[in-house]
C-alpha positions in Angstrom: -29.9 -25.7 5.1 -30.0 -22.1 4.2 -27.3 -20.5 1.6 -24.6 -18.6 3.1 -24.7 -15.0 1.5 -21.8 -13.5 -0.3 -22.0 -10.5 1.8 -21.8 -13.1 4.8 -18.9 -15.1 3.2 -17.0 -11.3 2.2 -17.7 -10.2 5.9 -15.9 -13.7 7.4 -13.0 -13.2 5.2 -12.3 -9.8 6.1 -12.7 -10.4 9.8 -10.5 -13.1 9.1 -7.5 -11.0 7.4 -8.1 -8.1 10.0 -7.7 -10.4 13.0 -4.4 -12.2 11.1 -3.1 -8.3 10.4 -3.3 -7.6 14.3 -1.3 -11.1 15.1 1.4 -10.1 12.4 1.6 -6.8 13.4 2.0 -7.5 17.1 4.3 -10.9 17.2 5.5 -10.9 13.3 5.2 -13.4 10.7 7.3 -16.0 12.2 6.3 -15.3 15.4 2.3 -15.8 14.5 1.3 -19.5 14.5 -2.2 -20.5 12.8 -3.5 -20.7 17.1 -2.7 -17.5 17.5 -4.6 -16.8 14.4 -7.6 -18.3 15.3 -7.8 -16.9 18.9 -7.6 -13.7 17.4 -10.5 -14.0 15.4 -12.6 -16.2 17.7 -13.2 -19.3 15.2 -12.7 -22.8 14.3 -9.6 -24.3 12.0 -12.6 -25.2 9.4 -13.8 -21.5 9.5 -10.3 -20.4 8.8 -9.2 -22.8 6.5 -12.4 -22.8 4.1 -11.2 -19.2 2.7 -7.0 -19.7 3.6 -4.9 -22.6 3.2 -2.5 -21.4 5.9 -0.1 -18.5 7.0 1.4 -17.7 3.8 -2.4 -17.6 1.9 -3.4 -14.9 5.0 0.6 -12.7 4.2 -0.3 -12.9 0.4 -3.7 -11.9 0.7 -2.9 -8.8 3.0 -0.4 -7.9 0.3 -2.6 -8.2 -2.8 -5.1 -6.1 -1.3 -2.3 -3.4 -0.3 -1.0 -2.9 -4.0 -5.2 -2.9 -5.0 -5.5 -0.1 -2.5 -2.7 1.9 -3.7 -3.1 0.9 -7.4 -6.7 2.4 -7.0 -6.2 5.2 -5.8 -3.1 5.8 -8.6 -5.7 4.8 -11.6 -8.3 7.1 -10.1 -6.2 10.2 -10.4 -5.5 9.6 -14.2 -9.4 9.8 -15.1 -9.2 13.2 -13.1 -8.5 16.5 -15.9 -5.7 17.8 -15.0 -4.7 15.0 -12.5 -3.7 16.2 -9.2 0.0 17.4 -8.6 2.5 14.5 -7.1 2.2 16.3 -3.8 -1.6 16.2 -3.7 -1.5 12.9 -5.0 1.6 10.9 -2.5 -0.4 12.9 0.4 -3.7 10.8 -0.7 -2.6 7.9 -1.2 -0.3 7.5 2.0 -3.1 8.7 4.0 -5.4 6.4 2.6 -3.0 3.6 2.9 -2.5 4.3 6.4 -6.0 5.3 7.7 -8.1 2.8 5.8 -5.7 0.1 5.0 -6.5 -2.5 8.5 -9.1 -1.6 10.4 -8.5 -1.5 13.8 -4.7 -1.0 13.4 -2.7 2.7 14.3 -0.9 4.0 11.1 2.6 3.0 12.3 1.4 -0.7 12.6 -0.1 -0.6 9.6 3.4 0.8 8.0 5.3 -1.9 9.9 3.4 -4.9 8.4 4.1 -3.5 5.1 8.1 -3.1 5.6 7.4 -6.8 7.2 6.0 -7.9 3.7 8.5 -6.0 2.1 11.6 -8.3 4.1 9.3 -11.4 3.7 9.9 -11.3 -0.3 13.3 -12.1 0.2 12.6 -15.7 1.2 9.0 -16.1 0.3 9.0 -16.6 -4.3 6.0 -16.1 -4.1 5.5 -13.0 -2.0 8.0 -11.8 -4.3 6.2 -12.6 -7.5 3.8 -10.6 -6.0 5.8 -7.4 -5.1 7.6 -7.7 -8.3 3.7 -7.8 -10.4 2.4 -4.7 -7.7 5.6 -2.2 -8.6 5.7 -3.7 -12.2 2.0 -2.2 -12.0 2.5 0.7 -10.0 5.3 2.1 -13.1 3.1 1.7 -15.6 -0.1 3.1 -14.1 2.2 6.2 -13.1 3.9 6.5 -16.6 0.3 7.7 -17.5 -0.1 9.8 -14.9 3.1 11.6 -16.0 1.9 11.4 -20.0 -1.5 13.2 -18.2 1.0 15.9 -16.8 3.0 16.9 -20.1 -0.4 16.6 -21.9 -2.1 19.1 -19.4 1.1 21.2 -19.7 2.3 21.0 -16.1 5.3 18.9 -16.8 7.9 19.5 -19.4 9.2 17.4 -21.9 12.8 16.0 -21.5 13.2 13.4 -18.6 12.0 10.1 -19.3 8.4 9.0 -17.9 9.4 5.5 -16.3 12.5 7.5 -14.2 9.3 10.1 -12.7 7.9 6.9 -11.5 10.2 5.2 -10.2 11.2 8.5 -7.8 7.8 9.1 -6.7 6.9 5.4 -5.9 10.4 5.5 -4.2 9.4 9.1 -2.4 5.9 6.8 -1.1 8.4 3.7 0.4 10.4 6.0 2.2 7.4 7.6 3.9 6.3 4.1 4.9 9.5 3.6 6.4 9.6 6.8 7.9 6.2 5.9 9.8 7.1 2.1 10.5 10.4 3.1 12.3 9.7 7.2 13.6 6.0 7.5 13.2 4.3 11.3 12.6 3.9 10.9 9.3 0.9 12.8 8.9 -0.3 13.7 5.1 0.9 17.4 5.4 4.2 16.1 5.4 4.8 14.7 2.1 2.4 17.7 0.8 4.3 20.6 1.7 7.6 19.1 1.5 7.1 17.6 -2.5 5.3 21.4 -3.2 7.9 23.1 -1.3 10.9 21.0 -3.6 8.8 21.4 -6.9 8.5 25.2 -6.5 12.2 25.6 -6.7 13.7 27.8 -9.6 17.1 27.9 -11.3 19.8 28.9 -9.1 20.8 32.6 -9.6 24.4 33.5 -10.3 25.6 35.6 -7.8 
């Protein structure tokens, strides 16, 4: 019998979590059953089954490979001199998160399955081990990117690097929520409205 590739076993896999994204996004995570898994994707329980043990192996996996996404795209920027501006930045990231995140999926599905994962955590330990890892992750890789910004003089000193994290990773879940519940959250948004708040000056006395 001839050996299965790795490209052929990395292409099964990702047809796999696309067509388990499309079942979650439509019906939910409690409403998606392992059947409606597998009609979705057109194959066998021991296709499935050889790369997830179940349901909550397919929600895990999609959210692993959510915080990699964004978490790339985060480390990138701090190995580019100077870094691009948090407006730039958010407006890359949320674009890429929702244009490239599913294939096959519109960018207000794609932002509903994350708020889904997002509610999961509170009864799933391990989902939650691995939000709590991802944003753990996310403040550290954007505490540099904030040391990259004093050191390229664009940011003074004075307010603590962890609390410009924590906003901006805040600024990129409300955008996701914005998109899962209104939609039209196109990357011009964030863009223009972050530059438009970080031109501000002092108020003047009148």
């Amino acid at each position: 019998m001839a050996r299965v590739s790795q490209e052929h076993l990395d292409a099964r896999r990702r047809q796999i979590l696309e067509g388990a994204a499309r079942c979650f996004a439509r019906s939910g995570f409690h409403g998606t059953s392992m059947q409606d898994v597998l009609k979705e994707v057109g194959l066998s329980a021991g296709a499935v089954y050889r790369y997830f043990t179940g349901k909550d192996d397919l929600i895990a996996a999609i959210t692993e490979e959510a915080f990699a996404n964004i978490r790339a795209a985060f480390e990138e920027a701090t190995r580019t001199t100077p870094p691009p501006t948090p407006d730039v930045l958010l407006s890359r990231v949320l674009g890429g998160l929702f244009e490239g995140a599913v294939h096959g999926l519109e960018r207000r599905t794609v932002a509903s399955l994350i708020v889904q994962v997002w509610s999961e955590t509170l009864r799933d330990e391990r989902l939650a081990a691995l939000l709590e890892e991802g944003y753990a992750g996310m403040r550290i890789v954007w505490g540099r990117l904030v040391e990259a910004y004093r050191d390229a003089g664009i940011l003074p000193e004075g307010v603590p690097d962890d609390h410009v994290a924590r906003t901006m990773i805040a600024t990129a879940h409300g955008f996701i929520v914005q998109e899962a519940l209104f939609g039209d959250v196109q990357r011009e948004v964030p863009e223009n409205g972050l530059r438009g708040l970080m031109s501000m000056g002092p108020q003047k006395a009148s």
